[in-house]
N, C-alpha and C positions, 0 to 999 in steps of 0.2 A: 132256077138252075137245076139240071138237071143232074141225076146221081152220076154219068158220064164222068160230065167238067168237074164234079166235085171231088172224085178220087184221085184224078188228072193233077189236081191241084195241090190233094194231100201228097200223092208222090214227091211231086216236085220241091214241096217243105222237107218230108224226110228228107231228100239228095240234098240240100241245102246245110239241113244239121248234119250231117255224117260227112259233108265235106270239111265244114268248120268242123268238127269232132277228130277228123282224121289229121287235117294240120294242127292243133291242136296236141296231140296225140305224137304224131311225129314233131312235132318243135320239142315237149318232153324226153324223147328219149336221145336228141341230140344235144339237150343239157350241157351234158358233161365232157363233151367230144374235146378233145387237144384241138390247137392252131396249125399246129405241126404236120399232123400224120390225118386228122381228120378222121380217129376212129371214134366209133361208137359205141356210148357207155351202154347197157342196161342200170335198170334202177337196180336189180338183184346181185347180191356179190355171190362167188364162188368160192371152193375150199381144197385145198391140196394136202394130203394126208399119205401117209406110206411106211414102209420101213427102209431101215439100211442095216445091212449088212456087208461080211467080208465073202472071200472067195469059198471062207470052210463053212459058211451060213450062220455066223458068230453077228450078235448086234453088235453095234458098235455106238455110241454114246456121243454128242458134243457133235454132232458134224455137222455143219451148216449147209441149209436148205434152201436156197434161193431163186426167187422166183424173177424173171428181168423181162421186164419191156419197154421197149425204149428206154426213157430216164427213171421210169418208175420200176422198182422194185418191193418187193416182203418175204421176210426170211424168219425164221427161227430153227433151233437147236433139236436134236433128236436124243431121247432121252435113254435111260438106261438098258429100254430094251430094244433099242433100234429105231421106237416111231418114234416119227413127228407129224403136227400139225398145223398147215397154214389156213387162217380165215380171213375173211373180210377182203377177198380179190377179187377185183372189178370183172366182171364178165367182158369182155372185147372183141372185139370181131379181130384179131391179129393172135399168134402164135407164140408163146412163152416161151423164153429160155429159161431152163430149170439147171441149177448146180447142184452136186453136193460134194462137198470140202473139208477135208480136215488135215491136219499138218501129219506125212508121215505116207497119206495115201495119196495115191491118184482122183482127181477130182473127174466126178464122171458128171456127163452132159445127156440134158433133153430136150427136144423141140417135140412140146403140145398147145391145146387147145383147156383151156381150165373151167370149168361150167361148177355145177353144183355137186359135189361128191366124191370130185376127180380124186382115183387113186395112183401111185405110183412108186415103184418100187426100185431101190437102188442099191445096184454090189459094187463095193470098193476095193480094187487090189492095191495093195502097198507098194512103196515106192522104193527098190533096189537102192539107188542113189538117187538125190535131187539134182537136178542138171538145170545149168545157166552157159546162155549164148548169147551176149552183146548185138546177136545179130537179129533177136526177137523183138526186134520194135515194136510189131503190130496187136503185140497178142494174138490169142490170148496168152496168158502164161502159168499153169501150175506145178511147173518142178520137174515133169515129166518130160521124156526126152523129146515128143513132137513137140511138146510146147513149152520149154525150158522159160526158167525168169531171164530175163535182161540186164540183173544185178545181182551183184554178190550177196551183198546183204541182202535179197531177198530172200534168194536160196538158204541164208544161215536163217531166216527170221521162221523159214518154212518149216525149219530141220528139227529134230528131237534128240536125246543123247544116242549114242551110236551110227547115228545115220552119216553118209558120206554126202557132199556137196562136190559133184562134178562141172568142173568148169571148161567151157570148149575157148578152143585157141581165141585172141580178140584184147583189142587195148581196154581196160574197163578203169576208166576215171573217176575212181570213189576212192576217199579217204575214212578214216577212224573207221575202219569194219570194225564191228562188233560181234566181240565173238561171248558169248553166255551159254554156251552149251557143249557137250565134252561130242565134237564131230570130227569127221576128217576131212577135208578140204583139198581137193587133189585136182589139178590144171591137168590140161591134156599134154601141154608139151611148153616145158620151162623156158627155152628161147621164146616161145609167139604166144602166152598166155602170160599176157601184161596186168600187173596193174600200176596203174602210174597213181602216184599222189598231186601231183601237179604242184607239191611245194608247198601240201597242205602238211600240218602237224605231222600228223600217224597215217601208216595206210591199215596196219590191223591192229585191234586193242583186243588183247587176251581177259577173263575176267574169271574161267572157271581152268578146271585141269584136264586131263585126258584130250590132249585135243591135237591130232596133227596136221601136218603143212605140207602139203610136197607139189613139185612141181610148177610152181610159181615164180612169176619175172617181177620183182616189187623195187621200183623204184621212185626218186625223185621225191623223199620224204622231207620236208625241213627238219624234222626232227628224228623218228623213229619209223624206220621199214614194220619191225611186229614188236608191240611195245607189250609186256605184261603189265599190267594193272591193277593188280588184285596179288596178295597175300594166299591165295588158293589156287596160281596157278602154278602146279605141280606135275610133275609126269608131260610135258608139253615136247614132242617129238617134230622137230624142222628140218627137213633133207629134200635135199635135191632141187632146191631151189637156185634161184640166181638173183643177188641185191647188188645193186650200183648207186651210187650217186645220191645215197642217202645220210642225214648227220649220224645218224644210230643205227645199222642195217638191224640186227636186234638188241632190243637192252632191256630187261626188267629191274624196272622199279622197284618190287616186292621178293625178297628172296622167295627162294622157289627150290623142289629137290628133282631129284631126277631127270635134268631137261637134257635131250637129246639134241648138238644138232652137228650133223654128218653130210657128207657128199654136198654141199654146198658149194657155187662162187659169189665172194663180197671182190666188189672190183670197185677203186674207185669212190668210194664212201670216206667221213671222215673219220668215223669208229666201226668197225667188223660188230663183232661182238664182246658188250661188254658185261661179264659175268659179276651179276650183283647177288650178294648174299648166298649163291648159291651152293647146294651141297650134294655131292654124288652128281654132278652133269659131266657128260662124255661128250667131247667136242673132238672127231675124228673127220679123217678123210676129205677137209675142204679146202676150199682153194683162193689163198689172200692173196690179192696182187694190188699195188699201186694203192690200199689205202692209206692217209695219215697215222692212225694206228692200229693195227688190225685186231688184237684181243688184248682187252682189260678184264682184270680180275680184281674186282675190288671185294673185301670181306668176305668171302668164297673160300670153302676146306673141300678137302678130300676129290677135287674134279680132276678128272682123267683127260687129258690133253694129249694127241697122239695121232702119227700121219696127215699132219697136216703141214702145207706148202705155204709159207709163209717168203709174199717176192716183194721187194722193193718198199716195205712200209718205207712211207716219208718220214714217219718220227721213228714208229719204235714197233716191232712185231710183236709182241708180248711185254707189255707192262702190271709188273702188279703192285698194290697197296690196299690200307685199310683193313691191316691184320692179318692181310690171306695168306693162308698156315697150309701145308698138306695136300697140298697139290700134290701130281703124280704130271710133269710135262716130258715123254719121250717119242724118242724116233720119228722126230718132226725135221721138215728141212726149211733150215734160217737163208734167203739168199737177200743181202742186206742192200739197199740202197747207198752210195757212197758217203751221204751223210747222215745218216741214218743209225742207229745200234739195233742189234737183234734184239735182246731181252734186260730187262730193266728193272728193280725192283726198289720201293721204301716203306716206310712206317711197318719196323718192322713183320713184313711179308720177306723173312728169310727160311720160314722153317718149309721148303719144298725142294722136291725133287728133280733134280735135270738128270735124262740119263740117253744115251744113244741117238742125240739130235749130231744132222748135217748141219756145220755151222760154216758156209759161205763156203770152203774147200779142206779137203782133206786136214785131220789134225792129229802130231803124233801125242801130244802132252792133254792133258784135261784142256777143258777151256773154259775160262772165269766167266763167270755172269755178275758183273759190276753192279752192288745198289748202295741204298744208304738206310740206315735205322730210322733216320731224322733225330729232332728233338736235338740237334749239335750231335748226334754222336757220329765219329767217323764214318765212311766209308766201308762197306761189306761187302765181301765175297761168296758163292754159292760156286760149284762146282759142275760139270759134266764130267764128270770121270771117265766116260769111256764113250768120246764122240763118234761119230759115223764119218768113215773113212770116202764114203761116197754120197750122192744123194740118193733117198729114197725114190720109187717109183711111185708116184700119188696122180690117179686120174682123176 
């Protein structure tokens, strides 16, 4: 055989091994490949590493760093001086979606490629208000007004104390919102910024203090429109809202001091508001029509009661009992349903004040306000001594 045919020979072995070597070779590194997408693992992982910071180049601490593809993701936290560190990321022939999020900021976004060392750096600006739109089905959604949450509670869950949750007009069918943070929660516009309870318990459950309400349509609760629930909720500010067709438009369970709640309409519910325990609350400016009974005061001193329009309760406009001493109720207008009483009192709830209420029409003499002590003891009187000849003007 000549040395010709014999190199001839050995080539054709090599091509032979290096074919098997190469599928070989290539079966390996589509190992790990998805069903799905058909990408391609390497055996080597990659790492993603950076800082974060704020707009004034402040680090910022706890912000989650997320890495997405497809269904697979790896995230971790950024530490006290800004950085964080991701390892163990599959190399892939496809494009990462990178986050980084934390409650209070703007979650900011990246589309890369992550190999061995990748670096990447991320500024967070803070978030004015957090904003919710019913009308964000698709995502994404971080608080932010292009991309507002979809639910209320998410926006509260997103929130910190001080911050405001913006809600845009939109029926939003969530019950027991939970509130655990001193925020303020304000609707674009109380007519067409619903939330309906659909007839569940609660639509909001108060839990801490400082926390206001405005601008809200809350109806349809079986039980309580905005329920307090916690002994710390104090200082809670509710105006300008509108409640219908609820058992309790608000009622807390836990006494509470300084609750505001002004420029309001309860239409149509079977208790307005029923003042429990409460001490120093200002209930002005709102506007009762058609409930069964519009405000109860049970075990409640010193609340300021005042300009408010009290139409048609079917029982009773102002009911009190259960000790409530020192009230202050004036220049309210009573316009009484036919079977109905304006104001009512027992168990001993005589020590308060009536002074310059419109009581159904003009009145030259005082005008009694019938209760009883209970306990058998007779019937008692409290006075208006100096009724309003006309009704007030209350918008």
């Amino acid at each position: 055989m000549t040395c010709e045919v014999m190199n001839i020979k050995k080539l054709l072995a090599v091509g032979v091994i290096l074919l098997f070597t190469g599928t070989v070779f290539a079966s390996g590194i589509t190992a790990n490949e998805t069903t799905s997408n058909q990408t391609v693992y390497y055996d080597e992982n990659g790492t993603l590493s950076g800082y974060v910071k704020d707009t004034s180049m402040n680090p910022i601490e706890r912000v989650v760093i997320r890495a997405l593809c497809g269904e697979n993701y790896f995230e971790n936290v950024s530490d006290s001086s800004g950085y964080y560190y991701i390892d163990n990321i599959p190399i892939v022939f496809c494009l990462w979606n990178v986050s980084a999020s934390k409650k209070g900021y703007k979650t900011s976004w990246a589309e890369m490629s992550i190999g061995e060392n990748t670096t990447y750096d991320f500024v967070l600006t803070t978030l004015d208000k957090i904003y919710v739109d019913d009308d964000n089905t698709a995502g994404p959604w971080d608080g932010s007004q292009e991309h507002p949450y979809n639910k209320i509670q998410d926006g509260i869950n997103a929130s910190e104390n001080g911050d405001t949750v913006y809600v845009f007009n939109g029926i939003y069918y969530e019950n027991n919102i939970f509130i655990n943070v001193s925020i303020t929660i304000s609707g674009e516009n109380r007519n067409a910024t619903i939330i309906n309870a659909n007839q569940e318990i609660n639509a909001i459950c108060l839990y801490t203090k400082n926390i206001n309400i405005n601008g809200l349509n809350i109806k349809n609760a079986s039980m309580t429109g905005i329920n307090f629930q916690s002994n710390n909720s104090h200082h809670v500010n509710i105006s300008n809202n509108i409640f219908s067709n609820n058992a309790h438009a608000i009622h807390p369970y836990f006494p509470n001091e300084h609750t505001i709640v002004s420029n309001n309409i309860f239409s149509d519910n079977y208790n307005g508001f029923t003042l429990v325990g409460c001490v120093n609350a200002s209930v002005y400016q709102n506007i009762f029509i058609n409930n069964y009974r519009s405000i109860g005061i049970y075990g409640s001193e010193y609340c300021d009661i005042f300009k408010n329009n009290f139409q048609y309760s079917k029982s009773c406009g102002i009911f009190l009992y259960g000790f409530s001493k020192f009230n202050y109720i004036h220049h309210n207008n009573f316009i009484k349903d036919s079977n109905s009483i304006n104001a009512y009192f027992v168990q001993f709830s005589h020590m308060n004040i009536w002074d310059e209420n419109y009581w159904n029409e003009p009145k030259i003499m005082p005008y009694p306000i019938i209760g009883s002590l209970g306990l058998g003891i007779p019937s008692w009187i409290n006075f208006d001594w100096h009724p309003a000849q006309e009704p007030y003007e209350i918008s």
